[in-house]
N, C-alpha and C positions, 0 to 999 in steps of 0.2 A: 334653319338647318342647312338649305343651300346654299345660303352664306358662308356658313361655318365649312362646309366643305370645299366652297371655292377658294374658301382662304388657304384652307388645307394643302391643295391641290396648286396655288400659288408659290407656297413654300416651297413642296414637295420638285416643283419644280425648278425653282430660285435651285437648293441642295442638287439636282441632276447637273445642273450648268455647271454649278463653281465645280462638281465634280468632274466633267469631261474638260472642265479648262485646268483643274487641277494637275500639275504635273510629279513625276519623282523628285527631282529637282528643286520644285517649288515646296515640298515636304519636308527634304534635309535642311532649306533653308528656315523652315519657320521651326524647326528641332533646334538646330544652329542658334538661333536668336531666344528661343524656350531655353535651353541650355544655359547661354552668357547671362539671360536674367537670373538665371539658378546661384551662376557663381559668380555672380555682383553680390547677390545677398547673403551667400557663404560667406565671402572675403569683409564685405561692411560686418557680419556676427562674429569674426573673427577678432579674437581681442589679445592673439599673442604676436603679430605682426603690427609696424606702426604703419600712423596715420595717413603716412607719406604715398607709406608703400602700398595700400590700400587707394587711392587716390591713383597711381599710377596702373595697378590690375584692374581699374575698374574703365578708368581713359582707356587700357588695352582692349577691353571689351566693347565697349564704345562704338571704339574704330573698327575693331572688326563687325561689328553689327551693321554699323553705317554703310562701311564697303558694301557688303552681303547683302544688302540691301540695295545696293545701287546695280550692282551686278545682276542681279533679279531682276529688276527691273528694266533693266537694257535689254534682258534675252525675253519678256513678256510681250516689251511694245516693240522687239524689233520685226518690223516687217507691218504692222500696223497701221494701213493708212489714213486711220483717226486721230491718228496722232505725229500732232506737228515735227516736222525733222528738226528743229532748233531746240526741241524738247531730245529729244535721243540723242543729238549731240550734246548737248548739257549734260544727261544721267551718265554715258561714257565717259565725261571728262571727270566727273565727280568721282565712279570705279574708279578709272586710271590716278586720284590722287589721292584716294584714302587707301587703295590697297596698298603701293609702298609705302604709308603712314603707320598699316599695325605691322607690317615687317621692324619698322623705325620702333616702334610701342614697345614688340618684345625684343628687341636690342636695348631699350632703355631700363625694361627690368632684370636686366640682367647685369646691367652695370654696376661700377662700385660708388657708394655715395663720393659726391664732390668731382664727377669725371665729367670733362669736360663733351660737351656733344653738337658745337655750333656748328663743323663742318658740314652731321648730318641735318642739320635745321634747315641750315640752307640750301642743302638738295631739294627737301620735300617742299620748302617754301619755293626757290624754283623749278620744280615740275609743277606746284599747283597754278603757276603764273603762265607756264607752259602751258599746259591742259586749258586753260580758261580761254587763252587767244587760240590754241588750236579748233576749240569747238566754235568758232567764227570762221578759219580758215581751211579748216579740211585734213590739217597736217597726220590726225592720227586715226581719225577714219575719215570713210568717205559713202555715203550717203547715197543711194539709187533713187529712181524714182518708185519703186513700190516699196521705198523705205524700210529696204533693207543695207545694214552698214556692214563694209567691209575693210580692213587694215589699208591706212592712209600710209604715205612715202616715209614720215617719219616714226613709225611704229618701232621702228628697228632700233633706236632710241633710247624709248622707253623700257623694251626688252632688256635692253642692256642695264639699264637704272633697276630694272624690279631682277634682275641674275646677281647684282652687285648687291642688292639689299639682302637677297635668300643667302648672297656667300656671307656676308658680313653677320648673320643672325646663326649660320653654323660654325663660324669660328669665334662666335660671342656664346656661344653655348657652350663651346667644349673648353673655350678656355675657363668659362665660369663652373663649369662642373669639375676644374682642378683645384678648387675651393673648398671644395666635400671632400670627404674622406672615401676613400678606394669603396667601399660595399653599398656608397651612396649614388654611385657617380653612373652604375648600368641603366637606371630608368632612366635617368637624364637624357642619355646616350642614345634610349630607345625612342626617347621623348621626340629628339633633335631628328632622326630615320621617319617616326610616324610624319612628322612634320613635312619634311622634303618629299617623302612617297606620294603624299596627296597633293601636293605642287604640281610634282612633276607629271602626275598621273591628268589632273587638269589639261598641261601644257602641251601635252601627248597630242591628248585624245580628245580633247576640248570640247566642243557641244555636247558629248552623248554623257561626259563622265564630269560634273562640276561639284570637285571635292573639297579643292583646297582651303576655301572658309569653313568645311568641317574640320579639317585635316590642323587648319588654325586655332578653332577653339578646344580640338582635343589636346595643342599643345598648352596652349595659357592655361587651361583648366591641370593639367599635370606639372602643369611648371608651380603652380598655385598650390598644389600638392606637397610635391619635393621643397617648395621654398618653406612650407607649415611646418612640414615635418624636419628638416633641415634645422628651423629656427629651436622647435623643440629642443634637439639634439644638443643643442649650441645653450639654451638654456636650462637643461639639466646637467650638462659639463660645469654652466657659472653654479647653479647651487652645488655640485659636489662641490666642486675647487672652495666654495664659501664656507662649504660644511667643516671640510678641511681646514682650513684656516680658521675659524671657530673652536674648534675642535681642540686646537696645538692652545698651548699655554705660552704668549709672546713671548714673555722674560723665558721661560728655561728648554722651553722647546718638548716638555713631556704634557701630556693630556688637559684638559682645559675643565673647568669646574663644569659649563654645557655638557663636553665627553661625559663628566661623572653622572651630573643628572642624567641623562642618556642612559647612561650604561645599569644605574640601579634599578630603574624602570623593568629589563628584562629579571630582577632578583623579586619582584613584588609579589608573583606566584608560587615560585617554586626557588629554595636556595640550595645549592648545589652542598651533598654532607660535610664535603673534605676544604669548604672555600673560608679562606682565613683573612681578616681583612687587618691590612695595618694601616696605624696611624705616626704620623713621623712629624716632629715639629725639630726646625731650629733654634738651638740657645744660643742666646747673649745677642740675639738681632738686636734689641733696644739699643744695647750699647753700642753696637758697633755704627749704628745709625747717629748715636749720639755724638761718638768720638770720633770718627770718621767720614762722616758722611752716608747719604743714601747710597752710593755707589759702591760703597762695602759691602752696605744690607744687601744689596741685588746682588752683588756677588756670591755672598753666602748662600741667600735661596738659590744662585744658579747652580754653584758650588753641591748643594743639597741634592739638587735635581739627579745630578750628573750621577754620585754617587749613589740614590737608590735606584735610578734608573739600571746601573749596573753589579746592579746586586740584587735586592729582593724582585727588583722589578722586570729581571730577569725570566722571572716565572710568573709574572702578572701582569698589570695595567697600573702604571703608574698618574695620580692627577694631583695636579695642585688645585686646594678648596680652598684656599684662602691666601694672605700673607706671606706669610711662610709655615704655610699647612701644608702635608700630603696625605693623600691613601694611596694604599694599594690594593687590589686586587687579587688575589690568587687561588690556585688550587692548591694546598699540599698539606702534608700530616704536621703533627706539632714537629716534629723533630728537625724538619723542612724548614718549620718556620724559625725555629731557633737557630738553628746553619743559618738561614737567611740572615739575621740581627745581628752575628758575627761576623758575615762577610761586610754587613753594611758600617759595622766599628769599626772595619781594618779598613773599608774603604776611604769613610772619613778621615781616620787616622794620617791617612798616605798622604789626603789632599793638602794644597797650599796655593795661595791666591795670589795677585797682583797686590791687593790693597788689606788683605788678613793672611796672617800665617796660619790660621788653623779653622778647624771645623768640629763643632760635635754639635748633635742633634739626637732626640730622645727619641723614645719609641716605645709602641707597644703592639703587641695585636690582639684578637679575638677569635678563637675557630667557631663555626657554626658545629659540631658535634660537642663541643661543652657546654653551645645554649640552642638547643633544640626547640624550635619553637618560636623564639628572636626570629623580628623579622631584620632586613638589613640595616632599618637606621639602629635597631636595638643594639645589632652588632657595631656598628658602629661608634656607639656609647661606650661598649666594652673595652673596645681597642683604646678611647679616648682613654679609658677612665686609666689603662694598663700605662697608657705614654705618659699620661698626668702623673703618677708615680716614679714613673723614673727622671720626670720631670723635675719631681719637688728634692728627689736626692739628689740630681746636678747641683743644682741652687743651693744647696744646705752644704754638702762639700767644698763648691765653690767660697760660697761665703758673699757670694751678691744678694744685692737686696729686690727682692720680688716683688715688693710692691704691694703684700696681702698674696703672694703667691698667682699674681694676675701672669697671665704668660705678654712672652716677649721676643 
């Protein structure tokens, strides 16, 4: 039992220590480092951004971890006389050469693929060459005897290297946020302000206020953000545009047999009393494929197109189902639909091709108030069965041979 409580009482005190050596500072940064582990494993769960670009958000995080870390650790053992000064020279040189490295990090995710970046390689690769002989020679601090450091002759330097890198990361920000569309571009904007406020809030005020590797991860982490949701954006514009182009019927440019499945889908529950569907086929394709060529045929389906488009389809939704199939779609009473059949005979009538002087094409429709209860393919049926009649009177007028009345 005495045991048990000295051990207790071992802890108890072990917890009071790291508490009083506990700082604010020391807090934000282990939130800091909590934080980029969070959105390392965001970005790796992430599966609408590539591999690439994952790989470079996660290096950004990396770096600023390693910084913030080394930075920590310079303001812990500064002053320390347990700890060797070739040691505190080393942790400063290593700050001094990862911090301008995640300025570098998020200038590089913001660039466009394929963009050239050796200039800045070779800064960061000479300052880290820098930094390495400086902590031998004293150049960028300089070291007391109660081993406390303070800014060495060429600090001023440096300074200059990490204001060039902060200007280079705000006008790689703003230029990269004219890339988004106008209503995307103010968080960016706020993104690039949070980012510099905590810098400079640092460079101010320095020992009492050490923000800027928060100030850092709140930007990668919002930049991580805006680029998700950005990319979203960017990939639901390619499915419309796909949709679209789907959608169109190449040859003639009116609705695509997808549109039509689509579109009967909303008829499955409920069909509108007054919706009449028509079916429209062209005659004499065979032959004109036969004796002509296909370059005829397509002309007449275009031919086709063009004139129910601007006549029945006027009042509906025009698709090509096949061949040289159409339906249409519409609202209107019988009387509507018969206007409609004669505007689309004179239409026909008017037209004239490159490669055919003329056009007819049969037809029929269906209203859904003379089959109540028909669901739409039934209506569908109906229109067929109506065009297939006026079908079989072309052919028998004409005097062409159908084949067993197969269409053509």
């Amino acid at each position: 039992m005495v045991g048990l409580r000295e051990t207790l009482q071992t802890y108890y005190n072990i917890i009071l220590q790291v508490n009083q050596q506990m700082s604010y500072y020391t807090s934000v940064i282990i939130m800091t480092l909590l934080a980029l582990t969070v959105l390392s494993i965001l970005i790796s769960e992430n599966d609408r951004i590539t591999y690439q670009k994952k790989r470079l958000f996660i290096f950004t995080n990396i770096l600023i971890a390693a910084a913030a870390i080394a930075e920590c650790a310079g303001v812990h053992i500064n002053g320390n006389d347990n700890i060797p000064k070739g040691v505190l020279a080393a942790v400063k040189a290593v700050d001094y050469t990862l911090t301008p490295m995640s300025g570098g990090a998020l200038i590089a995710l913001m660039q466009k693929p394929n963009t050239k970046s050796w200039p800045l390689r070779w800064l960061f690769i000479g300052n880290a060459i820098f930094q390495l002989i400086s902590a031998f020679q004293g150049w960028m601090i300089v070291i007391d005897d109660q081993n406390h450091y303070a800014h060495g002759p060429l600090y001023p330097a440096y300074m200059a290297l990490y204001s060039l890198i902060i200007v280079i990361v705000m006008v790689r920000m703003l230029s990269y946020g004219k890339s988004f569309r106008k209503q995307n571009r103010k968080s960016l904007y706020a993104t690039i302000l949070l980012v510099f406020v905590g810098i400079v809030i640092q460079e101010l005020f320095g020992h009492n206020l050490r923000v800027s590797y928060l100030a850092l991860t709140f930007g990668v982490t919002f930049l991580f953000i805006h680029y998700s949701e950005f990319y979203q954006l960017q990939l639901d514009d390619t499915i419309s545009e796909q949709k679209v182009k789907i959608s169109k019927d190449i040859l003639t440019g009116v609705l695509s047999r997808m549109a039509y499945t689509d579109t009967i889908k909303a008829y499955a529950d409920c069909i509108p009393d007054n919706l009449a569907v028509f079916l429209i086929d062209v005659n004499g394709l065979k032959a004109a494929n036969d004796s002509l060529g296909h370059d005829a045929g397509d002309e007449l389906i275009r031919g086709a197109a063009q004139c129910i488009a601007r006549s029945i389809g006027k009042k509906g939704q025009t698709f090509r189902i096949g061949g040289d199939e159409f339906i249409v779609l519409a609202e209107m009473t019988r009387e509507q639909a018969n206007a409609a059949l004669i505007d689309l005979k004179k239409a026909t009538g008017r037209w004239s091709g490159q490669k055919n002087t003329g056009l007819s094409v049969s037809a029929g429709f269906a209203l859904s108030k003379d089959f109540e209860g028909f669901s739409i393919h039934e209506l569908v049926k109906e229109a067929d069965k109506a065009m297939y009649t006026q079908k079989k009177a072309y052919y028998q007028i004409s005097g062409h041979d159908r084949r067993d009345n197969r269409r053509s």
